[in-house]
N, C-alpha and C positions, 0 to 999 in steps of 0.2 A: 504494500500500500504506500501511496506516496507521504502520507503522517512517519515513515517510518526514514525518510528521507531527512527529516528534521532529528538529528540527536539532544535529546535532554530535553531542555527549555527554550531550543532553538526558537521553534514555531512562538513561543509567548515573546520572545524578545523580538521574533519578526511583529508580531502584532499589536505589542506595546508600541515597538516604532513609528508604527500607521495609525498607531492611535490619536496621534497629535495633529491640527491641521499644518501648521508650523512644520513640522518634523517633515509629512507629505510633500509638502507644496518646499521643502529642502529637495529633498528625494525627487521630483519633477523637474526642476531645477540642475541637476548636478547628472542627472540620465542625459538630457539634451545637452549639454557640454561642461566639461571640468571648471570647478567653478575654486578660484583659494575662500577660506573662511572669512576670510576680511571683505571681498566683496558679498560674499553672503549676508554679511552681520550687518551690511550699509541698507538691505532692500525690508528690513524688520526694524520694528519700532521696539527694539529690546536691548540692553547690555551683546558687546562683542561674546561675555562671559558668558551669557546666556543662549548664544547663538552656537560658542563652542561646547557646551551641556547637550544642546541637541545634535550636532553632527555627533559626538560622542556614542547617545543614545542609539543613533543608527549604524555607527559602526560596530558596535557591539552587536547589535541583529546583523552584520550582516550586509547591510542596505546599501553602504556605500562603503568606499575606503580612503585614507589618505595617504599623499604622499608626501615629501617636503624637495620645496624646490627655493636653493636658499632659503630668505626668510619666510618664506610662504609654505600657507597648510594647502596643498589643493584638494577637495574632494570630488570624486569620480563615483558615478553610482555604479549599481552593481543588476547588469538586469536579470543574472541569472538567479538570485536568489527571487526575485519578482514571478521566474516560471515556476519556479517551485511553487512557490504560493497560489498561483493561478490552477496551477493542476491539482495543489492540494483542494483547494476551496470546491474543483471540477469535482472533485471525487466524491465530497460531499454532497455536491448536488445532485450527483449520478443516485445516488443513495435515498435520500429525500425524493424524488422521481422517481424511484422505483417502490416507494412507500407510497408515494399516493398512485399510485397505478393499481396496488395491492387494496387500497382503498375502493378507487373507483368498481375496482373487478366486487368484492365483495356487496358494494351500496348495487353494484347492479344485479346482481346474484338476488339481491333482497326484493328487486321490484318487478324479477323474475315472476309473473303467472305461472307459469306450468310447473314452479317447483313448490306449491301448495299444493 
């Protein structure tokens, strides 16, 4: 299963990550091109400090990663941990669809006539 793709508390630190719109809309930002932390921390109404607290958050998931190029942090996002999640979430869905299917089959089983 692809939940087994995630080791440990991977999967929660991915979606602690995405849990923040800030942290996202980093993550969207840094997929479309390498961005350093300093111009990240210019387009947010918050502490540089603040802005380093979340790229942090999402390197830990995963999300993205850093490099350093002289003084600068750049961050690069990371799309493959993004399929994983995509397919993880697939799999779920695939599951939840095949529960209501087992629904629908039984509700119609019930308003079956000829099985009274």
């Amino acid at each position: 299963m692809v939940a087994d793709q995630f080791g440990g508390d991977a999967a929660d630190r991915v979606f602690h990550g995405l849990a923040d719109a800030t942290r996202r809309d980093i993550v969207e930002r840094v997929l479309r091109e390498e961005q350093s932390v300093s111009a990240l921390a210019r387009r947010y109404a918050m502490s540089f400090a603040a802005v380093q607290k979340h790229v942090a958050v999402l390197e830990r998931a995963g999300l993205v990663s850093k490099t350093r190029r002289g003084r600068e942090q750049l961050v690069r996002g990371n799309p493959d941990i993004l399929r994983t999640v995509a397919r993880l979430l697939e799999s779920y869905e695939q599951i939840w669809r095949h529960r209501a299917r087992a629904i629908d089959d039984i509700l119609a089983e019930d308003d079956d006539p000829e099985r009274t």
